[in-house]
C-alpha positions in Angstrom: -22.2 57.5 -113.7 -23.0 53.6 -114.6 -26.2 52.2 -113.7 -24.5 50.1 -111.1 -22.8 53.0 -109.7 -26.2 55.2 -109.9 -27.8 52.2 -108.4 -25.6 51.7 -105.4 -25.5 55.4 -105.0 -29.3 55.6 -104.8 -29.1 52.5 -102.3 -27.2 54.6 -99.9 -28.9 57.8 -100.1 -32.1 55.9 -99.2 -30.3 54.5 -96.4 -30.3 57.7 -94.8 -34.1 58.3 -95.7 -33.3 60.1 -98.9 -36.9 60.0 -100.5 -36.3 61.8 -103.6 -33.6 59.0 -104.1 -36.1 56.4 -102.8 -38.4 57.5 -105.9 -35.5 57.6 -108.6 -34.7 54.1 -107.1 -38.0 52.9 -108.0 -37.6 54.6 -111.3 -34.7 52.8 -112.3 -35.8 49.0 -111.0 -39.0 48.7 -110.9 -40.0 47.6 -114.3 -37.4 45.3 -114.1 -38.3 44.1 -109.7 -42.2 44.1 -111.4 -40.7 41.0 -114.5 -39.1 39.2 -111.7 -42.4 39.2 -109.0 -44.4 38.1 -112.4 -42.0 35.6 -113.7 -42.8 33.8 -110.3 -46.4 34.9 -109.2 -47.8 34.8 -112.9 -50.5 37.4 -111.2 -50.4 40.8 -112.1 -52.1 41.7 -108.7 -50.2 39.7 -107.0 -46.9 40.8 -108.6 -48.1 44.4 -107.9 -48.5 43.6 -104.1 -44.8 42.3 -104.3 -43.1 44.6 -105.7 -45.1 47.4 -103.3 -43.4 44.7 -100.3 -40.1 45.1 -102.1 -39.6 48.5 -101.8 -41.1 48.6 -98.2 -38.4 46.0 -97.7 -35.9 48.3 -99.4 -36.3 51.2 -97.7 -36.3 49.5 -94.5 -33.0 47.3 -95.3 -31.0 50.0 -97.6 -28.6 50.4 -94.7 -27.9 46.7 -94.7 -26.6 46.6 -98.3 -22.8 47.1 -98.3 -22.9 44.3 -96.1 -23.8 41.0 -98.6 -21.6 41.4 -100.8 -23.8 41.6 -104.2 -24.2 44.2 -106.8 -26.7 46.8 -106.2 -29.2 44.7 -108.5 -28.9 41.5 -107.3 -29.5 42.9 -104.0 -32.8 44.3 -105.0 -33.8 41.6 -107.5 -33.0 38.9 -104.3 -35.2 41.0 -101.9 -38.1 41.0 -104.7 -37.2 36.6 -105.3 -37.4 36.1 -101.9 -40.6 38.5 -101.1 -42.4 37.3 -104.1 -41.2 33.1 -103.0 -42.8 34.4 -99.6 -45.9 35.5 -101.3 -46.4 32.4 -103.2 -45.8 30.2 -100.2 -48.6 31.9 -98.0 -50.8 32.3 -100.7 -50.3 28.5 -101.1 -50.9 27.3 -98.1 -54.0 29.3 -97.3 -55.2 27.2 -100.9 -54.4 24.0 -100.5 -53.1 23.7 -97.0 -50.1 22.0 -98.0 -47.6 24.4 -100.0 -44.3 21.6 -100.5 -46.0 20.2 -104.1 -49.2 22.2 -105.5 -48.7 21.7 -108.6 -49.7 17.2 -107.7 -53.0 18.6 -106.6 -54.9 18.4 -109.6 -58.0 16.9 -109.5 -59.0 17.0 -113.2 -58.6 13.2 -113.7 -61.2 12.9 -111.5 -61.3 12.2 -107.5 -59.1 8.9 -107.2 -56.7 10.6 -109.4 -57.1 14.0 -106.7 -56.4 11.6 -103.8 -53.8 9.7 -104.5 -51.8 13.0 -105.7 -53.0 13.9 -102.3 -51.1 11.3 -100.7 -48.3 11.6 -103.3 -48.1 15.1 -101.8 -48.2 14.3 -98.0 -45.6 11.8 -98.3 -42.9 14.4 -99.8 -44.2 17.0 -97.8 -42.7 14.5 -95.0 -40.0 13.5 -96.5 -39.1 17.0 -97.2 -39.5 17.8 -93.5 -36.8 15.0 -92.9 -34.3 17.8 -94.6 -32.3 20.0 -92.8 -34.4 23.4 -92.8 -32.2 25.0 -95.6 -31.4 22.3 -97.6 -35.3 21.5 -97.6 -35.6 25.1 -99.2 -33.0 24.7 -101.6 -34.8 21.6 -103.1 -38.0 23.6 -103.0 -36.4 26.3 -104.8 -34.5 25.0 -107.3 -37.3 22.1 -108.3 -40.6 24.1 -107.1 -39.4 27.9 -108.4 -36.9 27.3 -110.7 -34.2 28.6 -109.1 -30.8 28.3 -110.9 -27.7 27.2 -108.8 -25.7 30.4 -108.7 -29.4 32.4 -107.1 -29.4 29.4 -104.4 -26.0 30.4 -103.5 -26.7 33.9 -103.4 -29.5 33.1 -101.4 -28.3 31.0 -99.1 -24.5 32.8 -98.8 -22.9 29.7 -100.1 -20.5 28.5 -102.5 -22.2 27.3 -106.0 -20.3 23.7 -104.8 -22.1 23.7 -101.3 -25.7 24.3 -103.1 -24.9 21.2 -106.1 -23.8 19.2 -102.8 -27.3 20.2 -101.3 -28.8 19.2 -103.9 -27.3 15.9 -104.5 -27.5 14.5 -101.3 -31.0 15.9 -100.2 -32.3 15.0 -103.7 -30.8 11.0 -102.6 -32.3 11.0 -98.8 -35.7 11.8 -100.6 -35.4 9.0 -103.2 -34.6 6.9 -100.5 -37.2 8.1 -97.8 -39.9 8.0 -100.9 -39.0 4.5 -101.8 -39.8 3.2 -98.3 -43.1 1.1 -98.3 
C-alpha cells in the first residue's frame, strides 16, 4: 500500500474512532505536522502545543476529509498551517495587542523609532481592515507567513487565478488607502 493510500486509509479508520489507527496516523505525520508547526512558530513549545491541537483537530474532523478534495497530506499538513497561523495570531495579539504587522514593532532604534513603527502599524492594521475579511487574510498570509499561492488556494477553496487576483487588487487598495495623508 502507498503512503497516500495508507494515509487516507488511516484517515478513515480514525473516522470511525479507530484509535490504534489514530496512533499509526500520528506515527506516519507527525515528524513531518511537527517541521510544518516549527517552520511557522519557530518555538519548540509552541510547535509542540500545535501539533498536540492538530491531532485533536484530526480526530475530531477525520470524517470530514473525503469531502475537500485534497490528498490525505495536504489535508493534515493544512489543518496543522492553519492551527499553528491560529496560534501565532493569539499568541500575537495577547503581545503586542495588534497582530496585522509585528514584525514593525521593534523598538531597538530607540523610542521615536518604536512609535512611529507604532503608527506605521495602526495605519495598515486599518487599512487592512478596509479588505474584504478573506482577501485581508490572504495578504496576511502570503506577506506575514509566507504562504505560497497554490496553499492560499487550498486554503481558501479557490482557483490559483482567484488568489494572484486577491492579491493584486487588495495589494493596490492598500497602496492607495496608505498613500492618503
Amino acid at each position: 500500500m502507498t503512503d497516500h493510500a495508507n494515509i487516507e486509509a488511516l484517515i478513515a479508520r480514525v473516522a470511525l474512532a479507530d484509535r490504534s489507527a489514530f496512533a499509526s496516523l500520528y506515527d506516519a505525520t507527525s515528524s513531518k505536522l511537527f517541521g510544518v508547526c516549527l517552520s511557522i512558530l519557530k518555538d519548540k513549545q509552541a510547535a509542540e502545543d500545535a501539533v498536540q491541537d492538530t491531532y485533536i483537530k484530526i480526530w475530531s474532523k477525520a470524517d470530514q476529509y473525503h469531502t475537500n478534495g485534497m490528498s490525505p497530506m495536504t489535508w493534515v499538513i493544512t489543518i496543522a498551517r492553519n492551527t499553528s497561523i491560529d496560534l501565532l495570531r493569539t499568541h500575537r495579539k495577547n503581545h503586542n495587542g495588534i497582530d496585522e504587522m509585528p514584525e514593525l514593532m521593534d523598538d531597538s532604534n530607540g523610542p521615536e523609532a518604536f512609535s512611529i513603527a507604532t503608527g506605521e502599524n495602526i495605519r495598515i492594521a486599518q487599512c487592512l481592515e478596509e479588505l474584504e475579511n478573506e482577501k485581508a487574510e490572504a495578504v496576511r498570509g502570503a506577506y506575514l507567513y509566507g504562504l505560497s499561492y497554490a496553499e492560499l488556494a487550498i486554503r481558501f477553496n479557490v482557483p490559483l487565478n482567484t488568489v494572484r487576483s486577491w492579491l493584486r487588487r487588495s495589494l493596490l487598495k492598500l497602496r492607495g488607502c496608505l498613500s492618503n495623508d
